[in-house]
C-alpha positions in Angstrom: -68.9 63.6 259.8 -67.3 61.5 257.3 -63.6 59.8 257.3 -61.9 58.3 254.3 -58.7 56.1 254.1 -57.0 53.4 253.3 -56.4 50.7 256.1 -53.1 50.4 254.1 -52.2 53.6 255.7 -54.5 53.5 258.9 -54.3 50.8 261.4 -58.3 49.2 262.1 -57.6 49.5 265.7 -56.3 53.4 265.2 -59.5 53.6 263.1 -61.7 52.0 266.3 -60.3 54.7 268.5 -60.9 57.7 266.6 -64.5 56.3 265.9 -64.9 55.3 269.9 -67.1 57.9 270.5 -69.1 58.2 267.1 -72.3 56.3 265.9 -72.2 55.8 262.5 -71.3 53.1 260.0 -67.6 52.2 259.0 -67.8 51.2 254.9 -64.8 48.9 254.7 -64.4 47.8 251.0 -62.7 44.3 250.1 -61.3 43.8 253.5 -62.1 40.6 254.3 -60.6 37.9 252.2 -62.2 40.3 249.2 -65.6 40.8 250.7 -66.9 44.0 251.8 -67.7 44.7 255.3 -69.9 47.1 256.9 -70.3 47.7 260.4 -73.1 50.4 262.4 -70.8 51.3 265.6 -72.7 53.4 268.8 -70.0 54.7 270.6 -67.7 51.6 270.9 -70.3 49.5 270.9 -70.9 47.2 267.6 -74.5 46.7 267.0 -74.5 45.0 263.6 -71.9 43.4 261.2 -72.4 42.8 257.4 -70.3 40.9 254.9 -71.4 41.7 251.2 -75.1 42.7 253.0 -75.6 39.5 254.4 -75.8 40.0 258.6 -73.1 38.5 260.6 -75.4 37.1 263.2 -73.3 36.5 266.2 -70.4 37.7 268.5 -67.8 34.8 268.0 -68.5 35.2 263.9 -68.1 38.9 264.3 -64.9 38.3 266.3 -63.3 36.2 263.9 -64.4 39.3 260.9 -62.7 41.7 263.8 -59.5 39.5 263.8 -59.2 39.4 260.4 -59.3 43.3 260.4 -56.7 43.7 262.8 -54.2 41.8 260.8 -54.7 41.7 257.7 -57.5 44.3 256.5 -56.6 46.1 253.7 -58.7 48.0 251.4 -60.6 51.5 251.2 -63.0 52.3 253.8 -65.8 55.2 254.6 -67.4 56.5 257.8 -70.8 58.0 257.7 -72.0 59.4 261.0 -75.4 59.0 261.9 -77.8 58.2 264.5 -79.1 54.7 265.4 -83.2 54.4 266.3 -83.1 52.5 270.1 -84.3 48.4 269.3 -83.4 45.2 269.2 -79.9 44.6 267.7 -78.4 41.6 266.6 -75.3 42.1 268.3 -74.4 44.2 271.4 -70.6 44.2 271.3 -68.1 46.2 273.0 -65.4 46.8 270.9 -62.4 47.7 273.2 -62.3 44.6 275.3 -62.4 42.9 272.0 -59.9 44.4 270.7 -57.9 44.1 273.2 -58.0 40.1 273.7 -57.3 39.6 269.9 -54.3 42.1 270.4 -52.8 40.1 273.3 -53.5 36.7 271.8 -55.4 35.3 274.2 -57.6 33.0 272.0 -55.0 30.4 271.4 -51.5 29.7 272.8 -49.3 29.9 269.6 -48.0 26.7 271.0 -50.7 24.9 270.1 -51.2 26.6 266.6 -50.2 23.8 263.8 -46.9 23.9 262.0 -46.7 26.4 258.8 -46.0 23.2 256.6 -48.1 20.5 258.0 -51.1 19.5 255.2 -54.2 18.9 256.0 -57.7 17.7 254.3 -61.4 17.8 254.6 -63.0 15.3 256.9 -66.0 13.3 254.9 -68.5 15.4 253.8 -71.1 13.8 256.1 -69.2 14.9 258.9 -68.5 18.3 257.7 -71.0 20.7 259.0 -69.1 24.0 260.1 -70.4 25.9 262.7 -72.0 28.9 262.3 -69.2 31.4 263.1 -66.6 29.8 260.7 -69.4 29.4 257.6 -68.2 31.9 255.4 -64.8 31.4 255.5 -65.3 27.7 255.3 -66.8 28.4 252.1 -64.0 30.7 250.9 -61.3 27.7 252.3 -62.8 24.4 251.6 -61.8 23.8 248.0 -57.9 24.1 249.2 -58.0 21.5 251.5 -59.5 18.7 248.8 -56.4 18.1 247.6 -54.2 19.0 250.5 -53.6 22.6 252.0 -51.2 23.9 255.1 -51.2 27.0 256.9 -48.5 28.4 254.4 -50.5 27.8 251.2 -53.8 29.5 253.2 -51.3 32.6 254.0 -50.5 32.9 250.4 -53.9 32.2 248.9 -55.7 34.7 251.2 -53.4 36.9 251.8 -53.0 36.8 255.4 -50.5 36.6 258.0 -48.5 33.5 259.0 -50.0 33.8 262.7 -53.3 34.2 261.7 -53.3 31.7 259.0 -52.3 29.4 261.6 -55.0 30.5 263.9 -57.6 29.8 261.3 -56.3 26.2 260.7 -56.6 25.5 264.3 -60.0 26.3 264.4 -61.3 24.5 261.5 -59.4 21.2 262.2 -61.2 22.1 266.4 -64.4 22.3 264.6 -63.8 19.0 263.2 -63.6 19.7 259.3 -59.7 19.2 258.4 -57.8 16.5 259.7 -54.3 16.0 259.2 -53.3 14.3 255.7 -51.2 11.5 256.1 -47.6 10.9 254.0 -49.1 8.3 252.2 -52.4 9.7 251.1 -50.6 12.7 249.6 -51.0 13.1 245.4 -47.8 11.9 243.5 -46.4 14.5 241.5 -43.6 13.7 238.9 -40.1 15.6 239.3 -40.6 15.9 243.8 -38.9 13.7 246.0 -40.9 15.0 248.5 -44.1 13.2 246.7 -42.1 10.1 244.9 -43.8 6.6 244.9 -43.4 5.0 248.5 -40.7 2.5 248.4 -40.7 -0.2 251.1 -37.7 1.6 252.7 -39.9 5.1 253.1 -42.4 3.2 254.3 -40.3 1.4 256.8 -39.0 5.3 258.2 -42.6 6.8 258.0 -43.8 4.0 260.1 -40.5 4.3 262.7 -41.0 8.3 262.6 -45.2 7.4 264.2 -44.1 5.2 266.4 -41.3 7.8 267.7 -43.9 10.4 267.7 -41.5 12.6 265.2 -44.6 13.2 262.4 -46.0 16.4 263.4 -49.4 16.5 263.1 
C-alpha cells in the first residue's frame, strides 16, 4: 500500500491514524525546518526516526521532530508499506500517547513560555554544549541569536507557529544556551529609537524598570 499527500492538505496527526495499524515507512519531504524526515512505523509504534538519513537516536529528540510535525509540517510525503525484521530498535515509541500530550500541551504551561518580543543571545561558547535532543535545531538556530533573536524573529525565520516558536525558546534558554539580552547590550542601529544611544535619563528608567521588576525577561 502506498499513500501520497501533501501535509498542507492532511493533518500529521490525521496521517498517524490512518497509518495506526500499518508498518511501513512515512517519506516526509522538507518538513522539518527544510529537512527531510523519514520515519519506519509498526502499527503505532515508531521504531526509528531519520532527519536527511542521519538516525534520531532518542525518544525526547524524536518528540521534539513529532512536535514540529504537528504544527508546523508542511511538505510532500509518501508511505511505503512494508514489513519490519524483529531486532533491536533504536527507539520503541508509541505514537498515540505522544501525540496526545503534545496535542494537549502538557510539556510547558504557556505561562511560562517567554514573551513573543523579548531578545535573547547565546551564552559563551564554553558553556554552550546542547544536549543531545535539541542538537540539530541548535545548529539550524544558533546563528540568530549572535546578534540578538526573540521568539517572533524564530517564527518568521523558520516558519513556525507563534506557540511553538515560543516553546522552542524556552527550551534552549532551560538547556542553558540563550540568556536573555540585556537593553544595553543591544546593537545601535541608526534611524530606531528603540536602539538610540543610552542617555543618562534611559539609563536612569531602565535601571528603575529592574528594580520594579517591569523588564520582562
Amino acid at each position: 500500500m502506498s499513500i501520497f499527500g501533501e501535509l498542507e492538505h492532511h493533518a500529521f496527526t490525521d496521517l498517524m491514524r490512518v497509518l495506526h495499524a500499518q508498518s511501513g515507512t512515512l517519506y516526509l519531504q522538507r518538513s522539518y525546518h527544510g529537512r527531510s524526515v523519514d520515519l519506519d512505523l509498526e502499527r503505532g509504534v515508531l521504531l526509528h526516526l531519520h532527519i536527511d538519513g542521519v538516525p534520531v537516536p532518542d525518544a525526547a529528540s524524536a518528540g521534539d521532530v513529532i512536535h514540529h510535525l504537528i504544527h508546523s509540517g508542511r511538505g510532500p510525503f509518501e508511505f511505503q508499506a512494508r514489513p519490519f525484521t524483529p531486532g533491536a530498535t533504536a527507539l520503541a515509541l508509541p505514537l498515540e500517547p505522544l501525540v496526545q500530550d503534545i496535542l494537549e500541551g502538557v510539556h510547558t504551561p504557556e505561562r511560562h513560555l517567554p514573551h513573543m518580543e523579548t531578545r535573547f543571545t547565546c551564552v559563551s561558547a564554553a558553556q554552550a554544549t546542547p544536549p543531545a535532543h535539541l542538537t540539530t535545531v541548535w545548529a539550524l538556530v544558533q546563528p540568530h541569536f549572535v546578534q540578538g533573536c526573540s521568539a517572533a524573529t524564530l517564527a518568521q525565520v523558520l516558519g513556525i507557529g507563534a506557540l511553538e516558536a515560543r516553546n522552542l525558546t524556552y527550551r534552549l534558554r532551560s538547556a542553558q544556551l540563550i540568556v536573555p539580552l540585556r537593553a544595553a547590550d543591544v546593537p545601535v542601529t541608526a534611524g530606531d529609537p528603540e536602539r538610540a544611544p543610552l542617555t543618562p535619563v534611559r539609563r536612569f528608567l531602565n535601571a528603575l524598570r529592574r528594580l520594579t521588576g517591569a523588564v520582562n525577561a
